[in-house]
Structure formats: structure tokens, C-alpha cells
C-alpha positions in Angstrom: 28.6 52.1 44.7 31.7 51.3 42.5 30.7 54.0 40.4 29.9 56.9 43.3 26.4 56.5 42.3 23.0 56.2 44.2 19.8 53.4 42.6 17.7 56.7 42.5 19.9 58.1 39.8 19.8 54.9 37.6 17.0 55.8 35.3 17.0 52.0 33.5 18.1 48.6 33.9 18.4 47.0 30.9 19.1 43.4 31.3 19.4 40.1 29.1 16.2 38.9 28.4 16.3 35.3 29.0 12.5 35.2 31.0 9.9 37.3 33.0 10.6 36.1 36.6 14.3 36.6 36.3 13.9 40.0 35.5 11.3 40.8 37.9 13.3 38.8 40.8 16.0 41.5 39.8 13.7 44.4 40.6 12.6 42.8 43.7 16.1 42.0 45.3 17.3 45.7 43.8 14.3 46.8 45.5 13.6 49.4 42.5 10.4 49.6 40.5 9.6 47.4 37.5 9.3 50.5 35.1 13.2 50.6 35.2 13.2 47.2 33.8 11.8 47.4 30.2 11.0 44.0 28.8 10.9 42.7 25.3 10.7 38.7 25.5 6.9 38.7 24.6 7.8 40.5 21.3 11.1 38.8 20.1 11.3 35.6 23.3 14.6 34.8 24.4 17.5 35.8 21.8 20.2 35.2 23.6 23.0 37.3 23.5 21.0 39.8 21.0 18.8 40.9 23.7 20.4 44.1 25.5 20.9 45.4 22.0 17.5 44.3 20.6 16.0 46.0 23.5 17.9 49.2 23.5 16.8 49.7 19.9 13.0 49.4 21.0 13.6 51.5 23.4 15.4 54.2 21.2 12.4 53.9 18.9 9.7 54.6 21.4 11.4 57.5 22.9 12.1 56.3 25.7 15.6 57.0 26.4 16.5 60.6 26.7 20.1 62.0 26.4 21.6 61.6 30.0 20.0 59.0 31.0 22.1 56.4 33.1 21.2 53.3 32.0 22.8 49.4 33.6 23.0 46.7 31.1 23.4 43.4 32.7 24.2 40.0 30.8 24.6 36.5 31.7 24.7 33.0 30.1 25.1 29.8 31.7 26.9 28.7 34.6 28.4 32.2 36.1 28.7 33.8 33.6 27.8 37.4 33.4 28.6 41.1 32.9 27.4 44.3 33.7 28.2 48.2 32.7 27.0 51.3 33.6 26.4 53.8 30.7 25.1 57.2 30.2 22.6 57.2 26.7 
């Protein structure tokens, strides 16, 4: 809302990879689709503060983001601790 955007024009949310269930407990609550959520953790596991960038790199590699595309990257750590962006690839 912040940014005068609607969900449908988010294309990916790519968030810290820290386990499965967080990620797809995102998607639920968001109530989007778990293809905007591209995962990584089975490949590299939980790297911490690594994984955004980690998994933006995969994602370069397989063609998956196009130029345009809006893309939210969401961290967190422990306690409340946490950050978020919106950013066009």
C-alpha cells in the first residue's frame, strides 16, 4: 500500500530463507500463490543473512527474473528483527 501498489503486480517475493513453513505461512497469510515465493534452502539450507542474495543469483541464472519485474525481499533475524524493500529487477 506504502508504495501505491496492488499484490497482483508483485511478481516475486523473495524472502530470507531460514525454513519451508515460514515461507509458505507467508504465502498463506499474503494470501498469494507459492510460485511467487522461490525457495532455495534444500539446495544451500539456511545461510543466514546470504540468502536473499544467494537466491536472487539462482534465480538470475534460471531466467527467471525478467527486466521489470517487481520483486519484495524480506529479511529477519532473531527477536524482531527484520527488513523489507520493494525493488524493480
Amino acid at each position: 500500500d506504502k508504495a501505491g501498489m496492488d499484490r497482483d503486480q508483485i511478481d516475486w517475493y523473495v524472502l530470507h530463507q531460514a525454513n519451508e513453513r515460514i515461507v509458505e505461512a507467508a504465502a498463506r497469510r499474503l494470501k498469494e500463490p507459492m510460485e511467487k515465493f522461490p525457495m532455495t534452502i534444500s539446495k544451500y539450507g539456511n545461510t543466514s543473512s546470504a540468502s536473499i542474495p544467494l537466491l536472487l543469483n539462482y534465480m538470475a541464472e534460471k531466467n527467471m527474473l525478467q527486466p521489470g519485474d517487481k520483486i519484495i525481499l524480506s529479511g529477519f533475524g532473531a527477536g524482531m528483527t527484520w527488513g523489507a524493500v520493494l525493488m524493480e529487477w
